[in-house]
C-alpha positions in Angstrom: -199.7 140.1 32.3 -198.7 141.1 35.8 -194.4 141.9 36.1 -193.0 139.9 38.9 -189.8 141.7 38.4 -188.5 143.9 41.5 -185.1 145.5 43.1 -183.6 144.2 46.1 -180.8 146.3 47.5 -180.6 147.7 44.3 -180.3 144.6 42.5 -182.8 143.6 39.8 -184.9 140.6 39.9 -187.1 138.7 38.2 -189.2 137.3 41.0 -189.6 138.7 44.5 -188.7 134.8 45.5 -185.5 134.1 46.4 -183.7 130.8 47.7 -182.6 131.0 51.3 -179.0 129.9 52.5 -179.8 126.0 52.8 -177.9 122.6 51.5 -179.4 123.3 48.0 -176.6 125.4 47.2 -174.6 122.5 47.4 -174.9 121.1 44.1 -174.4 123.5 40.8 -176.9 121.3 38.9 -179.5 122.3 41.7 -178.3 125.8 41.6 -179.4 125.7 38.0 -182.8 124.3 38.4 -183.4 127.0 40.8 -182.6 129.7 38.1 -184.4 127.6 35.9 -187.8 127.5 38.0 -187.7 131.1 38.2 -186.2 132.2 41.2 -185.4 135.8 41.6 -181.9 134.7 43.3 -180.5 132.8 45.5 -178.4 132.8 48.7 -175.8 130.6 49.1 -175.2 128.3 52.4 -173.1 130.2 55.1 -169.4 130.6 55.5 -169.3 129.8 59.0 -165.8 130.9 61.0 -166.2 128.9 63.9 -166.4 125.5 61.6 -163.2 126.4 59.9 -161.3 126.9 63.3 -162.6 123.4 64.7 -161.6 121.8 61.5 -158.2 123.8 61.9 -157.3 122.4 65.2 -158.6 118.7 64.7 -156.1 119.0 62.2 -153.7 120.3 64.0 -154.3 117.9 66.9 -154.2 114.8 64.1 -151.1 115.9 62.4 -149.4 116.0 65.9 -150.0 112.7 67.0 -147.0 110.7 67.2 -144.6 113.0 66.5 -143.4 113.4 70.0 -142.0 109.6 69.7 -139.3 110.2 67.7 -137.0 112.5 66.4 -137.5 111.2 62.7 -141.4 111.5 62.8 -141.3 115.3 62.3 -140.4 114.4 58.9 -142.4 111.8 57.6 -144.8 114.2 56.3 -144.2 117.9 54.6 -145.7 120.9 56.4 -149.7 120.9 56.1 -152.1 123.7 57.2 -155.8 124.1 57.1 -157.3 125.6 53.9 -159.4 127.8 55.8 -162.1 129.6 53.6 -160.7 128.8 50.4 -162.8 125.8 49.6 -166.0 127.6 50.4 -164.8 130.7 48.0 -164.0 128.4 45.3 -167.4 127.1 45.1 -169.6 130.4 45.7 -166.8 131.7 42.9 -168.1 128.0 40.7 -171.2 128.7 41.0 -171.3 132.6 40.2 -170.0 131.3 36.9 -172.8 128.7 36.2 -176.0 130.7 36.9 -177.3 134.3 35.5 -179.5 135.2 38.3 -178.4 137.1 41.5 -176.5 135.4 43.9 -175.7 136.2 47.8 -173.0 135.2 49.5 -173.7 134.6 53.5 -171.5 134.9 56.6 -171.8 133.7 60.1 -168.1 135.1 61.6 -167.3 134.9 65.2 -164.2 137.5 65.5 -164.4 141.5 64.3 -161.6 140.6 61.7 -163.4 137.8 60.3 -166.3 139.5 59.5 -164.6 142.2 57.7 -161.7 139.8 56.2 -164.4 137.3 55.2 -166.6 139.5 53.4 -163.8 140.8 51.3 -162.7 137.3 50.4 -167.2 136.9 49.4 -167.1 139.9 47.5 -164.1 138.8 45.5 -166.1 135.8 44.6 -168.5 137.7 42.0 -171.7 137.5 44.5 -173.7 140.3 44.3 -174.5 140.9 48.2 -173.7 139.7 51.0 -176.3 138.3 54.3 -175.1 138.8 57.5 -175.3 135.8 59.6 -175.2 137.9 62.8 -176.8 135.8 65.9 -175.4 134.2 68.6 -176.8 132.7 71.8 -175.9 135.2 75.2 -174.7 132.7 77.7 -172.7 135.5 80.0 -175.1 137.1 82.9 -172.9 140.0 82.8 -172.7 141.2 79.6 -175.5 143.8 79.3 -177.9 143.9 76.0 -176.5 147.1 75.0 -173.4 145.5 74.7 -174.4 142.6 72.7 -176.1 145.2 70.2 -173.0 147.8 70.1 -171.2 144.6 68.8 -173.4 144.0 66.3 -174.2 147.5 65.1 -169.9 147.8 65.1 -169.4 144.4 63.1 -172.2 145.8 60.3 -170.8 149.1 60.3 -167.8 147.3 59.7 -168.2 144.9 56.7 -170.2 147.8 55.1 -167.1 150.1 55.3 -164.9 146.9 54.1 -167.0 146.1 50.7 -168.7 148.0 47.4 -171.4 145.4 47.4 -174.5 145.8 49.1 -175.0 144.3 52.7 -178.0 142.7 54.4 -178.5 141.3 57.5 -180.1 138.5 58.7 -182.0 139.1 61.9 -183.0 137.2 64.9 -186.2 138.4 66.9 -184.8 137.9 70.3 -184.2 141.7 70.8 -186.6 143.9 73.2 -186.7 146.6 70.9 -186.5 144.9 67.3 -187.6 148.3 65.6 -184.7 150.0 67.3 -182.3 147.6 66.6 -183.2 147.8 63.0 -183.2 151.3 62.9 -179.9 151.3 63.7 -179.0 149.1 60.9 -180.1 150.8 58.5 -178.4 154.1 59.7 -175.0 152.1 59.5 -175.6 151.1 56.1 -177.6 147.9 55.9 -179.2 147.7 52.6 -181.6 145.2 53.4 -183.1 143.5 56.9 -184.2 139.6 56.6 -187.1 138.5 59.0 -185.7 136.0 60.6 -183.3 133.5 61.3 -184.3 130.2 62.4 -182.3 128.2 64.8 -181.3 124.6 65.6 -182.9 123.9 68.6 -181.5 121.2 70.8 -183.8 118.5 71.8 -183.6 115.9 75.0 -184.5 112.0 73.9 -185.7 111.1 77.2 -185.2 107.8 77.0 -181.2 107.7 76.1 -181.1 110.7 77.8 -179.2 112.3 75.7 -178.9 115.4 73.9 -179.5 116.1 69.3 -180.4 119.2 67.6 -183.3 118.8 65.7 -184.0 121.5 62.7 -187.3 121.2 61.7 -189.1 122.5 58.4 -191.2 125.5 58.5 -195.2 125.7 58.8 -197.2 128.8 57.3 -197.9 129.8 60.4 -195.0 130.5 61.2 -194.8 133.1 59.1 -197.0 135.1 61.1 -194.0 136.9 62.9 -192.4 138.3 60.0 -195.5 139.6 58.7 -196.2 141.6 61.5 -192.8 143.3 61.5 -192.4 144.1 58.2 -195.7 145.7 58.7 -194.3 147.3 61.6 -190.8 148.6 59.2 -192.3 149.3 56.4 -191.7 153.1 55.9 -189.5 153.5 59.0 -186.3 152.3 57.4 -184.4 152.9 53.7 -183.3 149.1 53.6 -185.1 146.4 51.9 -187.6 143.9 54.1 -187.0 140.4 53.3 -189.7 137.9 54.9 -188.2 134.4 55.8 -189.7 131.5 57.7 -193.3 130.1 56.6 -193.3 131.1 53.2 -194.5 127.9 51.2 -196.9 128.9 48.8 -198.0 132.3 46.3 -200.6 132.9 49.2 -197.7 133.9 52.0 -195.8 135.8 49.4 -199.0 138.3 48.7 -199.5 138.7 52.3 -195.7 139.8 53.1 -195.5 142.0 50.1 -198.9 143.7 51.2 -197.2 144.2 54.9 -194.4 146.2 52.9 -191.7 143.1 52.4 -189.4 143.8 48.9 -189.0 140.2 49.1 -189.1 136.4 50.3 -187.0 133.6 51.2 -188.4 129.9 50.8 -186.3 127.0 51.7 -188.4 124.7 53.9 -191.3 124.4 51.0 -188.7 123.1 48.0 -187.9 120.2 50.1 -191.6 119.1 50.5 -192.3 119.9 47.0 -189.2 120.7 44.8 -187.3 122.8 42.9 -190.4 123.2 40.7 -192.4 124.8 43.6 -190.4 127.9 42.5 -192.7 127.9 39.2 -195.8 127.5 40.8 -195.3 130.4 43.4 -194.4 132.6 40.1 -197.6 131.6 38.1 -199.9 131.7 40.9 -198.9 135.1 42.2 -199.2 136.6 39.0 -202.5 135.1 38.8 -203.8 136.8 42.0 -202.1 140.1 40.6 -204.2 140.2 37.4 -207.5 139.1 39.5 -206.9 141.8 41.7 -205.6 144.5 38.9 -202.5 144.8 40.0 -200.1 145.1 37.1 -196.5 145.6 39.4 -195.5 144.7 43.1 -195.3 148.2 43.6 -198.9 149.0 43.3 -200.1 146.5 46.1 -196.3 146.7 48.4 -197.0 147.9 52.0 -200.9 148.6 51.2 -201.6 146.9 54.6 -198.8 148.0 56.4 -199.0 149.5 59.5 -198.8 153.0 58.0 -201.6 152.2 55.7 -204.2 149.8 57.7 -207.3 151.6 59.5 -206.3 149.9 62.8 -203.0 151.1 63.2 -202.5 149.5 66.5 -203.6 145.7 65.0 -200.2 145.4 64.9 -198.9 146.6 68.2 -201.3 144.6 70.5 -199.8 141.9 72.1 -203.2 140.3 73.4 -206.7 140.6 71.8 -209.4 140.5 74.6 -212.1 139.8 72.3 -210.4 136.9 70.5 -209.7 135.3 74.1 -213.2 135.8 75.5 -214.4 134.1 71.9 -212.1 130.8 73.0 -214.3 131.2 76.8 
């Protein structure tokens, strides 16, 4: 019988399939069908700085209204102040307690002491690691790109000097050297690189002319990009490869662990199917390991890499002339 079970930033699991941040996190009964399916861990939904500072001044702003009027209105009500993260912490700390299997906090932090003073306030929670949230959209013409990665190499450098548990971050692919930027990552002490973030993308309704964001489930296709840098990583950094994005069935987890991934997140294929998809993922790749004689992760991981493949520059070419002249 084929062993699913592998190490992720040093941290055993059962199943190389782990739960992405997502809403699914939001309810411990969930949580626990998700252990229960078979998942290898789980990451919970992000602590996001920038919500807690809107909520904190929209409650600021409603706690001042009126009490310019009169004198007596400054007392009608004791002092109040936003909770800030405690809410979130109570829950990751809630659900630590109701589930066996490896949980990971997440963090998307907008100022250099949030980053390190959130992910102290994770870590207390009992998670096990933590994912770094790190992206933002460049709006400013002048700040160069070596400034936006400084900050970002600084803020993991950072959090990794601030906690014992293991780090990973979650990367965008809008870089122009990705393999350089997660070289650098790893040399500041990132114990695992996720491949990659995907992003609300704002949409125009032309008819109200108006603006909505619009977050759409992934295809398998799309996992096409994470594939082809893991393949690219795999032996050229310490840290763990985690593919995300287009992962929906035992045939996309095989072909990321062949390109050298440790392991997968799935999110977008338990909300077509359900929790229960978990299972079949599990049963189905240990079928295709015992077809194939493979009796551990390890003895197929990174055996199509690009360290490993015949064509070593399959992976490299941005345009295949023969595949265009075959479309002619």
């Amino acid at each position: 019988m084929a062993d699913l079970a592998t190490t992720y930033m040093g941290i055993p699991l059962s199943s190389p399939v782990l739960v992405g941040a997502c809403s699914l996190s939001g309810r411990l009964s969930t949580i626990q069908e998700v252990e229960e399916a078979g998942a290898g861990g789980m990451v919970i939904k992000s602590l996001f700085e920038e919500q807690i500072m809107v909520e904190a001044l929209r409650l600021s702003e409603q706690l001042a209204v009126g009490s310019e009027r009169f004198a007596e209105s400054l007392t009608y009500f004791p002092p109040l102040e936003h909770a800030g993260p405690r809410e979130h912490l109570m829950w990751v700390a809630k659900s630590r307690k109701a589930v066996r299997m490896p949980l990971f906090g997440s963090l998307n932090a907008v100022s250099p002491d949030g980053w390190a003073g959130f992910a102290r306030q994770l870590q207390d929670t009992g998670v096990d690691g933590l994912e770094l949230n790190t992206y933002a959209v460049q709006t400013d013409p002048d700040r160069a790109p070596q400034d936006v990665e400084k900050d970002l190499y600084d803020t993991v450098q950072k959090v990794v000097e601030e906690v014992s548990i293991p780090v990973a971050v979650k990367l965008s692919p809008f870089y122009t050297n990705l393999i350089h930027v997660a070289n650098e990552l790893d040399h500041r002490g990132a114990r695992g690189l996720v491949l990659f973030n995907r992003f609300v993308q704002p949409e125009i309704d032309e008819e109200s002319q108006t603006l909505r964001n619009a977050m759409n489930l992934s295809r398998p296709e799309d996992s096409r990009l994470p594939l082809r840098y893991i393949a690219l990583l795999h032996g050229r950094v310490k840290a763990d490869l985690v593919a995300s994005t287009g992962i929906h069935a035992a045939g996309g987890v095989v072909r990321q662990l062949l390109a050298g991934a440790t392991a997968v997140q799935v999110v977008s294929t338990l909300y077509l199917h359900g929790v229960d998809q978990l299972s079949n993922i599990n049963a189905e790749l240990a079928g295709w390991m015992d077809r194939h004689g493979y009796a551990t992760l390890a003895d197929f991981r990174g055996k199509l890499s690009q360290e490993d493949v015949p064509d070593r520059f399959a992976f490299e070419r941005a345009q295949y002339v023969e595949l265009l002249m075959q479309q002619t």
